[in-house]
PDB file with one MODEL, atoms N, CA, C and O in Angstrom:
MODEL        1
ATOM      1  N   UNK A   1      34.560  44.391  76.557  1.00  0.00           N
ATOM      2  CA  UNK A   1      33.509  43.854  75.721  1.00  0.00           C
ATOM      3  C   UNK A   1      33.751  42.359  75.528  1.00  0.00           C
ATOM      4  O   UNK A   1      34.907  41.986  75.730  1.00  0.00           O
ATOM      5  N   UNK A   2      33.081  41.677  75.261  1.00  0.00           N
ATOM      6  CA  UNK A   2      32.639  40.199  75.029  1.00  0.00           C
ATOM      7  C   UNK A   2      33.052  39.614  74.048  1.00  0.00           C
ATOM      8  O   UNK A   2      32.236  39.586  73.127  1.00  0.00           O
ATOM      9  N   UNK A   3      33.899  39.178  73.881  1.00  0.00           N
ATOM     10  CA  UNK A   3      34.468  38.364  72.150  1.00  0.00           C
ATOM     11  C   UNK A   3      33.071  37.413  71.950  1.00  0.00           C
ATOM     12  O   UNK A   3      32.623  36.567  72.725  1.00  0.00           O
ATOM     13  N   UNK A   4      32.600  37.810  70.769  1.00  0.00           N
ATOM     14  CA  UNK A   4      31.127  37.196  70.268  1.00  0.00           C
ATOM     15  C   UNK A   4      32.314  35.661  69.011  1.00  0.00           C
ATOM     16  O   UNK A   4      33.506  35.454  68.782  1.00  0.00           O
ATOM     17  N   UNK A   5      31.047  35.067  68.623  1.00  0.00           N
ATOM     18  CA  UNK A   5      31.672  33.880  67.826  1.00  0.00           C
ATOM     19  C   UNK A   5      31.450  34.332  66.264  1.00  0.00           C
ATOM     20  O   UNK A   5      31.562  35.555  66.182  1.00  0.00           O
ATOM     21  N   UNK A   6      31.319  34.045  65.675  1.00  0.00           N
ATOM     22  CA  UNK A   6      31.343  34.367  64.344  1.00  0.00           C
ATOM     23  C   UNK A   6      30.102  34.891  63.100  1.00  0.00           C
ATOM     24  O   UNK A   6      29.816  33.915  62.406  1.00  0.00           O
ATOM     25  N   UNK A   7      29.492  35.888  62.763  1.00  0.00           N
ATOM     26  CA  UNK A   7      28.250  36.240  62.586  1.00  0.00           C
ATOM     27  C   UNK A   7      27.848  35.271  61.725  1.00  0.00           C
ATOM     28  O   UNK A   7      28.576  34.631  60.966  1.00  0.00           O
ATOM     29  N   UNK A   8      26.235  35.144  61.908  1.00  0.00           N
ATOM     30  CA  UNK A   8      25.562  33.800  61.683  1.00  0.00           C
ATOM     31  C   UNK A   8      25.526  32.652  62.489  1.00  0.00           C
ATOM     32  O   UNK A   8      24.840  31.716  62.077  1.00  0.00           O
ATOM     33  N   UNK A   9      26.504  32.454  64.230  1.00  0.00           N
ATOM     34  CA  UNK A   9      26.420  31.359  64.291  1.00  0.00           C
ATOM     35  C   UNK A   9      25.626  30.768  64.897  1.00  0.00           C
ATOM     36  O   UNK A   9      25.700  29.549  65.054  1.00  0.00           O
ATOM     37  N   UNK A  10      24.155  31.918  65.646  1.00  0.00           N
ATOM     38  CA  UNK A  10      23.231  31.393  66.043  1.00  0.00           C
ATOM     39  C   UNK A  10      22.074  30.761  64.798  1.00  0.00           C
ATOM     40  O   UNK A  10      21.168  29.941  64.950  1.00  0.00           O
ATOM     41  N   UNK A  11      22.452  31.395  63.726  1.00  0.00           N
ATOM     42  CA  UNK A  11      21.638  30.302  62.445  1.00  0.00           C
ATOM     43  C   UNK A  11      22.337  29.123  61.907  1.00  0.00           C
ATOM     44  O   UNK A  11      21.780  28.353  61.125  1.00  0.00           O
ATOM     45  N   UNK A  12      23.529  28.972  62.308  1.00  0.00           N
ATOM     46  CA  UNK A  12      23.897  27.626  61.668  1.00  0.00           C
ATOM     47  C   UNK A  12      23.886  26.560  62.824  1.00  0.00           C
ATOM     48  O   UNK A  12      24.889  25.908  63.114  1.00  0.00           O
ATOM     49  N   UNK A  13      22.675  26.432  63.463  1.00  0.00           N
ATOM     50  CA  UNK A  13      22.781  25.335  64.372  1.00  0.00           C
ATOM     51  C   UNK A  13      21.042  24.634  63.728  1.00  0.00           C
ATOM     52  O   UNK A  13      20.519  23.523  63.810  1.00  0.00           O
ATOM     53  N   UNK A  14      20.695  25.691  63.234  1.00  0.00           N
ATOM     54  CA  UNK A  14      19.230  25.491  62.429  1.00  0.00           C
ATOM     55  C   UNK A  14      19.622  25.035  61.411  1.00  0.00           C
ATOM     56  O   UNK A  14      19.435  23.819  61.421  1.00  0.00           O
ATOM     57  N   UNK A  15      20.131  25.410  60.413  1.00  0.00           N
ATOM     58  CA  UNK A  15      20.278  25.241  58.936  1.00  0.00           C
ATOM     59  C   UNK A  15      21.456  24.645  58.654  1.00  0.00           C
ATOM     60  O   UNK A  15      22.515  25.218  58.909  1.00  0.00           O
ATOM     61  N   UNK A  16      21.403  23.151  57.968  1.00  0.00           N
ATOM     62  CA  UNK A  16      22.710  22.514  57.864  1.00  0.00           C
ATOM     63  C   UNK A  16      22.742  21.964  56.080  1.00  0.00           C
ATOM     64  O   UNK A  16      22.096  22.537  55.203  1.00  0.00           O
ATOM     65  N   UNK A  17      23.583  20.827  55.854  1.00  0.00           N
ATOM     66  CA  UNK A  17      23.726  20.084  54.355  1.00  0.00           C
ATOM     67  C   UNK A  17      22.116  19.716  54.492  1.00  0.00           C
ATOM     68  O   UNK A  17      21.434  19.405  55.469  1.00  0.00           O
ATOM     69  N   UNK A  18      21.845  19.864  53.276  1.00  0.00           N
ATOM     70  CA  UNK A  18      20.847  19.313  53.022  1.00  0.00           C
ATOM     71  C   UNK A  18      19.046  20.414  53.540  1.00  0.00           C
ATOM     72  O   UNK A  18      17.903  19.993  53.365  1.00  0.00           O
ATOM     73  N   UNK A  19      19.380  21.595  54.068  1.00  0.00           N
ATOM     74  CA  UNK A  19      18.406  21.876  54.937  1.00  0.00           C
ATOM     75  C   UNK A  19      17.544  22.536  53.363  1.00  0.00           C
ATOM     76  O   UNK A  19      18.324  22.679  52.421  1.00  0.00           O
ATOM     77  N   UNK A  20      16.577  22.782  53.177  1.00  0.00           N
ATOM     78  CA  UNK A  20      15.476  23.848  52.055  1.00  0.00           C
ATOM     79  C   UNK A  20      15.585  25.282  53.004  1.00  0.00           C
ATOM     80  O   UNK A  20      15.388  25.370  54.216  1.00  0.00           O
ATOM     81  N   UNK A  21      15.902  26.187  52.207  1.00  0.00           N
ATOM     82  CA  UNK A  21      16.154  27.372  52.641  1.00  0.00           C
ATOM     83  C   UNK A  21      15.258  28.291  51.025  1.00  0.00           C
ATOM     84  O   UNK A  21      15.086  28.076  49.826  1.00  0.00           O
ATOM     85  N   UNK A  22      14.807  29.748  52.466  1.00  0.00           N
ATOM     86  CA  UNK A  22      14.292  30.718  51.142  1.00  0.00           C
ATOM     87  C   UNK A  22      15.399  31.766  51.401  1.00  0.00           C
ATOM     88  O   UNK A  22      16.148  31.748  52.377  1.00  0.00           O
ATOM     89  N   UNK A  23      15.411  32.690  50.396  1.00  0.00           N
ATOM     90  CA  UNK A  23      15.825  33.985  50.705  1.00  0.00           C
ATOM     91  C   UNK A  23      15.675  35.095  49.544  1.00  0.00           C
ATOM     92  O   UNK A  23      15.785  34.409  48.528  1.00  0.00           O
ATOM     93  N   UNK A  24      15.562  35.882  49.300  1.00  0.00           N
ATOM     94  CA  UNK A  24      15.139  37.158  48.730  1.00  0.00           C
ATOM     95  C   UNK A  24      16.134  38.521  48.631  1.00  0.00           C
ATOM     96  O   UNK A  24      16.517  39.456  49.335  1.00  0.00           O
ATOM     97  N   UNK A  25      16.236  38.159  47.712  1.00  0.00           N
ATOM     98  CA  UNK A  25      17.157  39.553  47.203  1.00  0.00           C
ATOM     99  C   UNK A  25      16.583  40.681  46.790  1.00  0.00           C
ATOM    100  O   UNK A  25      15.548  40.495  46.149  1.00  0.00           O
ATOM    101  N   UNK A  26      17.119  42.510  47.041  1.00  0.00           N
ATOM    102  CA  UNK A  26      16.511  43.373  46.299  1.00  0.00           C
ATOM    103  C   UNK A  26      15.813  43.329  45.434  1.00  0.00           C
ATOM    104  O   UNK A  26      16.175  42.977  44.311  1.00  0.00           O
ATOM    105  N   UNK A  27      14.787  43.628  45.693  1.00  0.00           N
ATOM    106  CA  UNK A  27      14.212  44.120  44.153  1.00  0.00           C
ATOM    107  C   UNK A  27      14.075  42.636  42.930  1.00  0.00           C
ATOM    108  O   UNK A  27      13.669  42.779  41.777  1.00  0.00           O
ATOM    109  N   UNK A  28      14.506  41.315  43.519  1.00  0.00           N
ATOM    110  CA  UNK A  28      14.287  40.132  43.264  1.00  0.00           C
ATOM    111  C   UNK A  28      12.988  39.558  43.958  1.00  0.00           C
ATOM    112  O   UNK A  28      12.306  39.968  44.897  1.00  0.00           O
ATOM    113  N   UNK A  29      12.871  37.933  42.747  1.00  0.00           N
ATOM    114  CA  UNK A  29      11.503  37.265  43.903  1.00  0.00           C
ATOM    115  C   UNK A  29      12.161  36.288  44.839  1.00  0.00           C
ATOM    116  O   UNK A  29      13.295  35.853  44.640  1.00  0.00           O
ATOM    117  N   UNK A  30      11.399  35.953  45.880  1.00  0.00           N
ATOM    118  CA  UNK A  30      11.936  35.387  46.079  1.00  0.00           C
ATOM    119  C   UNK A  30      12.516  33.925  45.717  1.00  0.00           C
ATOM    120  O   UNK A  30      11.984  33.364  44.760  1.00  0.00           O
ATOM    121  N   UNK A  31      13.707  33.160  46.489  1.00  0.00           N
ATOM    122  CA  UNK A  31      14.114  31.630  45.743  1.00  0.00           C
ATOM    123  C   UNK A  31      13.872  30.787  46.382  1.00  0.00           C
ATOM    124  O   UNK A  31      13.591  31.015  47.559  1.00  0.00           O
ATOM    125  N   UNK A  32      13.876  29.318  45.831  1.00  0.00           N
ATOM    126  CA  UNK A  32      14.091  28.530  47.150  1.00  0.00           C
ATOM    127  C   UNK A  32      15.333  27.030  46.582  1.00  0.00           C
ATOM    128  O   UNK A  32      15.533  26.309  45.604  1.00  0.00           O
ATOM    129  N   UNK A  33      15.789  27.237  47.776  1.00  0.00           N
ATOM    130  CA  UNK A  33      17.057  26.002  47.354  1.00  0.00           C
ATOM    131  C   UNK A  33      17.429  25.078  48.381  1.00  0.00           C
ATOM    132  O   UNK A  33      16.695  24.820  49.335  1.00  0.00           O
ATOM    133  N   UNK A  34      18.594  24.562  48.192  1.00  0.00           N
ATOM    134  CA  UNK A  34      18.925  23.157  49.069  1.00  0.00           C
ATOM    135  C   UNK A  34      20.318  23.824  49.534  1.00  0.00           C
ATOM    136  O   UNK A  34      21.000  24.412  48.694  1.00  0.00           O
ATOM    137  N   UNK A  35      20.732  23.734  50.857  1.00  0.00           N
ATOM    138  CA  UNK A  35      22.744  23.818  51.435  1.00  0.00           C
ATOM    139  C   UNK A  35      23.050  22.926  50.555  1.00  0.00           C
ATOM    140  O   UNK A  35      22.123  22.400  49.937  1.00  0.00           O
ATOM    141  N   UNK A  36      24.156  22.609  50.333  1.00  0.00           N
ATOM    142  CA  UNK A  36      25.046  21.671  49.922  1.00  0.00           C
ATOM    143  C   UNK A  36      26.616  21.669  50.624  1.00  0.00           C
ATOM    144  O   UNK A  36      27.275  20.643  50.795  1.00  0.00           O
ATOM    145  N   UNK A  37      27.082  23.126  51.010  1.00  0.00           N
ATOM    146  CA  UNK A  37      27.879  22.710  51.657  1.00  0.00           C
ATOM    147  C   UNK A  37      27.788  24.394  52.722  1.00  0.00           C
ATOM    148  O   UNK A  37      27.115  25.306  52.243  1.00  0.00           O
ATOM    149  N   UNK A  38      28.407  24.587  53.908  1.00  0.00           N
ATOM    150  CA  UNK A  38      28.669  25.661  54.462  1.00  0.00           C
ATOM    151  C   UNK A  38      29.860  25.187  55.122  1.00  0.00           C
ATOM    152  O   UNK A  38      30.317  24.066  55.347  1.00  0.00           O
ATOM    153  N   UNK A  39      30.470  27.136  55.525  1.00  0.00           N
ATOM    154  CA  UNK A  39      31.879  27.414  55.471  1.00  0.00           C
ATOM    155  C   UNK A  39      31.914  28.348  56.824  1.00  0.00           C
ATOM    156  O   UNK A  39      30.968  28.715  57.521  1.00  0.00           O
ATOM    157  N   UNK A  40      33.486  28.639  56.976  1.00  0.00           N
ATOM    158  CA  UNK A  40      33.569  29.821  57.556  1.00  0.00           C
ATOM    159  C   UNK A  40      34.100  30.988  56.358  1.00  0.00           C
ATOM    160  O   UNK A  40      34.317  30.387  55.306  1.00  0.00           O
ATOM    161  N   UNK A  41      34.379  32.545  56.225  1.00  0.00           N
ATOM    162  CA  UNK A  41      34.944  32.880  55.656  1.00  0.00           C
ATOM    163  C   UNK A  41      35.186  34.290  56.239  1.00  0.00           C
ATOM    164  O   UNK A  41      34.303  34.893  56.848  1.00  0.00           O
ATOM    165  N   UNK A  42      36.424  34.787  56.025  1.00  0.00           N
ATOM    166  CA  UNK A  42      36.856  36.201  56.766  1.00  0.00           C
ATOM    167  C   UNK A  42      36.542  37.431  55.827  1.00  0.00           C
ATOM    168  O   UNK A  42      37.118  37.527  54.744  1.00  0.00           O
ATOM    169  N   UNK A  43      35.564  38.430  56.277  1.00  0.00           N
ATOM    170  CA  UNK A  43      35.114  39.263  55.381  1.00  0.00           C
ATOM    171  C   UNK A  43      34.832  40.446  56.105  1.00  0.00           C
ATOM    172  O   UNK A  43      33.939  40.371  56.949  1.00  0.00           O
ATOM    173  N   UNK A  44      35.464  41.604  55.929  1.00  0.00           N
ATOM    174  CA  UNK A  44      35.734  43.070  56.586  1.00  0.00           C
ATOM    175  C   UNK A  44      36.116  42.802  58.255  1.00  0.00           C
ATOM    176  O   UNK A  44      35.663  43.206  59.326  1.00  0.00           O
ATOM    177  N   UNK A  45      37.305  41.809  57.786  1.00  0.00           N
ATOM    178  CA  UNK A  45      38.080  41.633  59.172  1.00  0.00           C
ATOM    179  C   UNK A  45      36.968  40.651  60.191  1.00  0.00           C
ATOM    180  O   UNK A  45      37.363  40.445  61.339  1.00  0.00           O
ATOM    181  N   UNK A  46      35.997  40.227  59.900  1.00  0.00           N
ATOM    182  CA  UNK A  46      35.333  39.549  60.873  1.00  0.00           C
ATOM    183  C   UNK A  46      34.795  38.025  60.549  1.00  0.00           C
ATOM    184  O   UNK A  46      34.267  38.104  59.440  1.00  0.00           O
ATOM    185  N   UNK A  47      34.724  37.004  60.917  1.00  0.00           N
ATOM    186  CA  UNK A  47      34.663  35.868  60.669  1.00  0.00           C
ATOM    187  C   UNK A  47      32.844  35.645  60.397  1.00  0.00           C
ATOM    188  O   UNK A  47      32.019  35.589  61.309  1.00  0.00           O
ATOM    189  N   UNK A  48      32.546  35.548  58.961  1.00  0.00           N
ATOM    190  CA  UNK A  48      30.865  35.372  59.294  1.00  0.00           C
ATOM    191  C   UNK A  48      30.908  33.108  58.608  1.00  0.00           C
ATOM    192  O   UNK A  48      31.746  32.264  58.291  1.00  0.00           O
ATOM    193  N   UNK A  49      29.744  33.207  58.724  1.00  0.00           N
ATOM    194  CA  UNK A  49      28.595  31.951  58.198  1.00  0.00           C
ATOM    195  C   UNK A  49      28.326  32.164  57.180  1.00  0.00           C
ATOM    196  O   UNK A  49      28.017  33.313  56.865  1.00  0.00           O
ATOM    197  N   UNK A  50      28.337  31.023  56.160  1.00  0.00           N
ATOM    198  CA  UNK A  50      28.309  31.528  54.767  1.00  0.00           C
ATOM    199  C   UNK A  50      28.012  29.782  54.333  1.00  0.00           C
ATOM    200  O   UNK A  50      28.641  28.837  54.807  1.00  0.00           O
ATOM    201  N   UNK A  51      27.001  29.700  53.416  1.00  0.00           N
ATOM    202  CA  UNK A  51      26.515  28.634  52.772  1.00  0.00           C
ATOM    203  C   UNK A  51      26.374  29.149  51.312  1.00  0.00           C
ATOM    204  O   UNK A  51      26.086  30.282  50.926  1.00  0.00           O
ATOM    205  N   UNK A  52      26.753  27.617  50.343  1.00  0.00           N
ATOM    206  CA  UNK A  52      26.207  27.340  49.071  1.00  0.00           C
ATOM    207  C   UNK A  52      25.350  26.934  49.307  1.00  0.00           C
ATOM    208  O   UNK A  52      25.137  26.337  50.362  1.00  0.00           O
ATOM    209  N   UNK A  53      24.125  27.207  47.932  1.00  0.00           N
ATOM    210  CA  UNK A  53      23.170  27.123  48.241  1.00  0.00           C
ATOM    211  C   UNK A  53      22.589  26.645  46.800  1.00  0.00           C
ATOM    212  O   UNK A  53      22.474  27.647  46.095  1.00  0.00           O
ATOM    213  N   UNK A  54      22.119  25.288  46.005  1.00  0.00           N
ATOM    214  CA  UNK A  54      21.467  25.142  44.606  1.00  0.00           C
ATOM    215  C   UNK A  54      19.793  25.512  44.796  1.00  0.00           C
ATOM    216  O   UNK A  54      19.039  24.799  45.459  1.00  0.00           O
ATOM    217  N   UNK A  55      19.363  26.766  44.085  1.00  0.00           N
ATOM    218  CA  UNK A  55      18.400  27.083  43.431  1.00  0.00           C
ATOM    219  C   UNK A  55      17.334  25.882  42.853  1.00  0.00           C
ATOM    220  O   UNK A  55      17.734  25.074  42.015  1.00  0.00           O
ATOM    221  N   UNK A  56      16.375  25.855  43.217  1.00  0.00           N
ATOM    222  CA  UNK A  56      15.469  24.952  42.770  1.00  0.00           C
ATOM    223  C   UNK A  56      14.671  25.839  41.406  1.00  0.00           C
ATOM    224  O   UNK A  56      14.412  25.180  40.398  1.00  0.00           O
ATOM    225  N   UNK A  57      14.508  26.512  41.421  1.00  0.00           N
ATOM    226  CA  UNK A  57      14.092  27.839  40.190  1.00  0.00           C
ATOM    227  C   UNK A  57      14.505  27.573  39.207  1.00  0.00           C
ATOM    228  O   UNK A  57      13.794  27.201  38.273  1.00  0.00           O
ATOM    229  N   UNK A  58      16.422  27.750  39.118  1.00  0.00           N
ATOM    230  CA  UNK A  58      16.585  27.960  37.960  1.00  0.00           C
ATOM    231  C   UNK A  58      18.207  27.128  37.797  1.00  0.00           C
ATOM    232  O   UNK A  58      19.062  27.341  36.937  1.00  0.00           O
ATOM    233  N   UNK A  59      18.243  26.169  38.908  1.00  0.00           N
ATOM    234  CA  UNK A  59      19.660  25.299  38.828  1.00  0.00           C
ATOM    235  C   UNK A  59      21.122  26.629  38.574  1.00  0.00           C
ATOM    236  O   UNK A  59      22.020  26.641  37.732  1.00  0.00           O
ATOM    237  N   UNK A  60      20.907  27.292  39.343  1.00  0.00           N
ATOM    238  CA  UNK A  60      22.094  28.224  39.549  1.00  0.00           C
ATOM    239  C   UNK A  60      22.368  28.631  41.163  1.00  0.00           C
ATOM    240  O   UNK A  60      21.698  29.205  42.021  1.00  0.00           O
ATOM    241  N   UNK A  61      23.616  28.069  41.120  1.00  0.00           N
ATOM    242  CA  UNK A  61      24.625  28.020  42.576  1.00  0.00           C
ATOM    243  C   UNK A  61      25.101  29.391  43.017  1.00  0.00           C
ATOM    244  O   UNK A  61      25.726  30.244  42.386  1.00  0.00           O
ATOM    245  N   UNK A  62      24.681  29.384  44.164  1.00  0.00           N
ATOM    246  CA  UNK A  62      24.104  30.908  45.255  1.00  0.00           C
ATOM    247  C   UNK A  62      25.221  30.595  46.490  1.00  0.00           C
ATOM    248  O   UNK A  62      25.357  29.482  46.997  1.00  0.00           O
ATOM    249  N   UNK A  63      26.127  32.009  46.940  1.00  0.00           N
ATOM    250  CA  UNK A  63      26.984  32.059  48.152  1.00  0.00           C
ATOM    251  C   UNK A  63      26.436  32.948  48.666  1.00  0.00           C
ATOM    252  O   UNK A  63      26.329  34.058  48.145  1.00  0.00           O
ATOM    253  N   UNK A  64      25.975  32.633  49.801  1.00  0.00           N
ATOM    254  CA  UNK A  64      25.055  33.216  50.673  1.00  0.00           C
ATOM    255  C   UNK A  64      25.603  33.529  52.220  1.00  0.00           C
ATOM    256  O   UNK A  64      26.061  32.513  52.743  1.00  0.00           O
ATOM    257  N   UNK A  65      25.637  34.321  52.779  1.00  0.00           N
ATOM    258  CA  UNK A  65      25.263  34.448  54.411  1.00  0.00           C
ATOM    259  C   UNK A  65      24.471  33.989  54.829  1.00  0.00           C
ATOM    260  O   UNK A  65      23.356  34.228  54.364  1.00  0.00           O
ATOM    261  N   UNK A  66      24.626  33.050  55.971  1.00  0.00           N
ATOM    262  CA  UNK A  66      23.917  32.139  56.793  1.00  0.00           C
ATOM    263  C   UNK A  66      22.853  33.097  57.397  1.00  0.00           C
ATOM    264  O   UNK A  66      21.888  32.536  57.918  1.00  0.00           O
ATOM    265  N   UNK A  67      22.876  34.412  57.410  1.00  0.00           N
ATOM    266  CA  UNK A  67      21.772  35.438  58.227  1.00  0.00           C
ATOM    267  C   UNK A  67      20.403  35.660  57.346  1.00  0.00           C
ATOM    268  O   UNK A  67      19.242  35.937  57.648  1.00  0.00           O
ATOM    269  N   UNK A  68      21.342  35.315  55.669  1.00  0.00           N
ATOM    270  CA  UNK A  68      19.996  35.799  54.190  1.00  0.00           C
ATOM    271  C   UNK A  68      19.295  34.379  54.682  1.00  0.00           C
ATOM    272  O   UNK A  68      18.106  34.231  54.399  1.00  0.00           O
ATOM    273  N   UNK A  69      19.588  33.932  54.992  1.00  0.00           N
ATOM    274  CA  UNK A  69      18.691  32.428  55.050  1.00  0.00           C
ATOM    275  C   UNK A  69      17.398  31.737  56.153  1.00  0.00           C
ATOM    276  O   UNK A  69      17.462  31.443  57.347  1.00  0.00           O
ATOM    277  N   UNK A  70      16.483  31.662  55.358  1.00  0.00           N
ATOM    278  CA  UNK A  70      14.832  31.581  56.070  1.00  0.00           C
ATOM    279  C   UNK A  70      14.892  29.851  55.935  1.00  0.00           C
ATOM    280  O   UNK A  70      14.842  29.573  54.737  1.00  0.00           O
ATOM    281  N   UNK A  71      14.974  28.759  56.685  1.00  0.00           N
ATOM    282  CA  UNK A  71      14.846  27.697  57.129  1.00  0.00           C
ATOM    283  C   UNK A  71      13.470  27.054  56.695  1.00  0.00           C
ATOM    284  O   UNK A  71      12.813  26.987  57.734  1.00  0.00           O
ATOM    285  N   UNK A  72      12.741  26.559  55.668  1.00  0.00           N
ATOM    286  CA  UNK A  72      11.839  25.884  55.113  1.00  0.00           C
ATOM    287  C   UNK A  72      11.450  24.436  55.714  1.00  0.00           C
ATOM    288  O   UNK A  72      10.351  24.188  56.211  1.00  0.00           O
ATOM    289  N   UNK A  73      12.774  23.293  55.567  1.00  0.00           N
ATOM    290  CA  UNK A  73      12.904  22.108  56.105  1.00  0.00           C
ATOM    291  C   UNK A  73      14.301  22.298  56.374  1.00  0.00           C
ATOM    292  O   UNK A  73      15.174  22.961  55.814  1.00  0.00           O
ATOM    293  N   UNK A  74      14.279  21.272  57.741  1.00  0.00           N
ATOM    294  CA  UNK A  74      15.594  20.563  57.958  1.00  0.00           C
ATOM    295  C   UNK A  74      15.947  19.767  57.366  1.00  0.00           C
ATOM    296  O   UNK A  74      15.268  18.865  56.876  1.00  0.00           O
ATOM    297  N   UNK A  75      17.450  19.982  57.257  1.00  0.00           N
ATOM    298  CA  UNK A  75      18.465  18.460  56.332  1.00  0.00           C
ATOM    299  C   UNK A  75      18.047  17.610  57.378  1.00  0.00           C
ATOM    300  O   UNK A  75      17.345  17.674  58.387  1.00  0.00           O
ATOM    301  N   UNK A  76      18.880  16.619  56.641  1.00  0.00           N
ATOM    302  CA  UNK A  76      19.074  15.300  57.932  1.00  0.00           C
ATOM    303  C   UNK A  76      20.351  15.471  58.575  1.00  0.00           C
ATOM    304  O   UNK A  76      21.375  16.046  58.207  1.00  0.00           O
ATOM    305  N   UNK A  77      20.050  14.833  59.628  1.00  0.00           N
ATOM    306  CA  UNK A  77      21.479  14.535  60.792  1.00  0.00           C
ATOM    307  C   UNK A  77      22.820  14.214  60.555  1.00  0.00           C
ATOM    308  O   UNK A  77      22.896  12.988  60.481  1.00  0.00           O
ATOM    309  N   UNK A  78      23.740  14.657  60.425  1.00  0.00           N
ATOM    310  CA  UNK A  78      24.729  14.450  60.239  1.00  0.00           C
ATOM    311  C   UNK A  78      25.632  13.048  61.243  1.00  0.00           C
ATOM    312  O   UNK A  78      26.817  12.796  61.024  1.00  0.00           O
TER     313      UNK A  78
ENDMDL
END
């Protein structure tokens, strides 16, 4: 089998610092916020994509999987 790269990492070439992102939780409405920073992090043995994320709603800071995340605008260029 194929050693794959780390889940999420075909969305973090879309979504960077700075990008407007939505995403929607159970039985929640949906939010919309700004990256501020993304990571790697090791979670049930496998390496995923994982962004902070500030809430435009309600100014409360969101750790997210790079996969929960729907791309609104792009940040700028690094």
């Amino acid at each position: 089998m194929k050693s794959s790269g780390s889940l999420g990492d075909s969305s973090s070439g879309q979504i960077g610092i700075g990008s407007v992102v939505r995403w929607k939780r159970l039985g929640k409405e949906e939010n919309l916020g700004m990256v501020y920073e993304l990571y790697t992090a090791k979670m049930g043995g496998r390496q995923v994509k994982k962004a902070k994320v500030a809430s435009f709603r309600n100014a409360t800071h969101y750790d997210l999987l790079l996969i929960e995340l729907k791309l609104v605008t792009k940040g700028l260029p690094q």
